[in-house]
N, C-alpha and C positions, 0 to 999 in steps of 0.2 A: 537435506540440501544436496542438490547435485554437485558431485563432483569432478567433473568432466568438463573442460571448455566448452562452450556454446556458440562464442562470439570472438572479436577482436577486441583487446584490452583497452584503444582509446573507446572504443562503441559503450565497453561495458562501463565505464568511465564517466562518459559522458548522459547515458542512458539511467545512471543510477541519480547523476545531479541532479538532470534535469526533473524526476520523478519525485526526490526530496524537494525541490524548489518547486515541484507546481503543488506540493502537497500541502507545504508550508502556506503557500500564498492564497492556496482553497480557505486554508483557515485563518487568515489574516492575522493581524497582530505584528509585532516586529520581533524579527528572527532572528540569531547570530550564530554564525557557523562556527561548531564548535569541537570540527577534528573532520578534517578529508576534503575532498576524497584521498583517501589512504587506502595504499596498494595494500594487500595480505595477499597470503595462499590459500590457495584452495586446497592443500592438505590436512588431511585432521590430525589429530594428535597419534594416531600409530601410523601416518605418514602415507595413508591411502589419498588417491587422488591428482589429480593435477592441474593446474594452470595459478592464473590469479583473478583475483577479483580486489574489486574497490567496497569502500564503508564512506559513508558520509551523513556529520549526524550535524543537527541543529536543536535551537532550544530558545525557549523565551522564558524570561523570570515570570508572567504572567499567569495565570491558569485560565483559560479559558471556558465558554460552553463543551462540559465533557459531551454531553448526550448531543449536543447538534454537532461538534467535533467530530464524533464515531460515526453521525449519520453522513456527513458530510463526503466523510472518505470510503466508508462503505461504496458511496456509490460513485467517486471519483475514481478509485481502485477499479471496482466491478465493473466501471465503461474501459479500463484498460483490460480484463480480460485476470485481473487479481481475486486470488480467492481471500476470503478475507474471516477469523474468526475476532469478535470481542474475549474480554477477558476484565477481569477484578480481583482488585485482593479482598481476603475478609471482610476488611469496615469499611472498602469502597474508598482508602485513602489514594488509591492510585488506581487508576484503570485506564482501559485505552482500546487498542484495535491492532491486529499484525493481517500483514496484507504478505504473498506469495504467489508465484505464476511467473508468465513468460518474461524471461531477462533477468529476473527478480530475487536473488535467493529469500531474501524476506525484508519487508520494510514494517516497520511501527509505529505507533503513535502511542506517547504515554503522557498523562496528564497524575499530578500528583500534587495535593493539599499538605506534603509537608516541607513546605518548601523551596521542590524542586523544580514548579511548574508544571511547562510544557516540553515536550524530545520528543522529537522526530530523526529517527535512524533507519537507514538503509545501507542493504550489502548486495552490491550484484551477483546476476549470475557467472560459473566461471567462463574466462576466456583463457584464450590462447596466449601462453608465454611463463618464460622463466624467471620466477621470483629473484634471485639472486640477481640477473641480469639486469632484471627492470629497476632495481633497487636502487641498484652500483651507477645508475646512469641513471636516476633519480637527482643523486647526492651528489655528481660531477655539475 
């Protein structure tokens, strides 16, 4: 993940929703948002880095078509310019697609038969600004 700003914080902001919400709605079904967009930093754990970026994830109880799901967004992603690998666990109880590229630090799709459905999560790329401050004037 890059961790350098790229952008302005509402852009990255608003650029991450809007990509979870056309993502969600490529695959129809009903969706509930289920945390964000929520500011983080763009520092890792030994504090390299800088700026902030947003998370915004959604979810539906339902599972949907995994295989026209992955296909779907494959190529919803890849007309925006995302590279996109699939992925599986073992018995194929969960699987899905992560998508990366311009604005993007990574988005996903995970479909899972124990339970958990359907998650769609994305984290923008970083932008410009101080965690601390954007926080503190959050919560005001």
């Amino acid at each position: 993940m890059e961790n350098r700003p790229t952008q302005e914080p509402a852009d990255a902001k608003r650029s991450i929703q809007q990509l979870v919400d056309d993502t969600t709605d490529a695959l129809g079904g009903t969706w509930t948002a289920q945390e964000g967009p929520r500011l983080g930093t763009c520092e890792d754990e030994r504090g390299v880095g800088e700026g902030v970026n947003y998370t915004y994830i959604k979810s539906r109880a339902d599972r949907g078509d995994i295989e026209q799901g992955i296909r779907t967004l494959e190529k919803l992603w890849g007309e925006r310019g995302l590279d996109t690998k699939r992925f599986s666990d073992a018995d194929a109880s969960s699987s899905g697609v992560d998508g990366s590229g311009d604005g993007v630090a990574n988005i996903g799709f995970q479909s899972s038969d124990l339970g958990g459905g359907d998650t769609v999560s994305g984290t923008s790329a970083c932008a410009a600004g101080d965690y601390v401050e954007m926080r503190e004037r959050e919560r005001s």
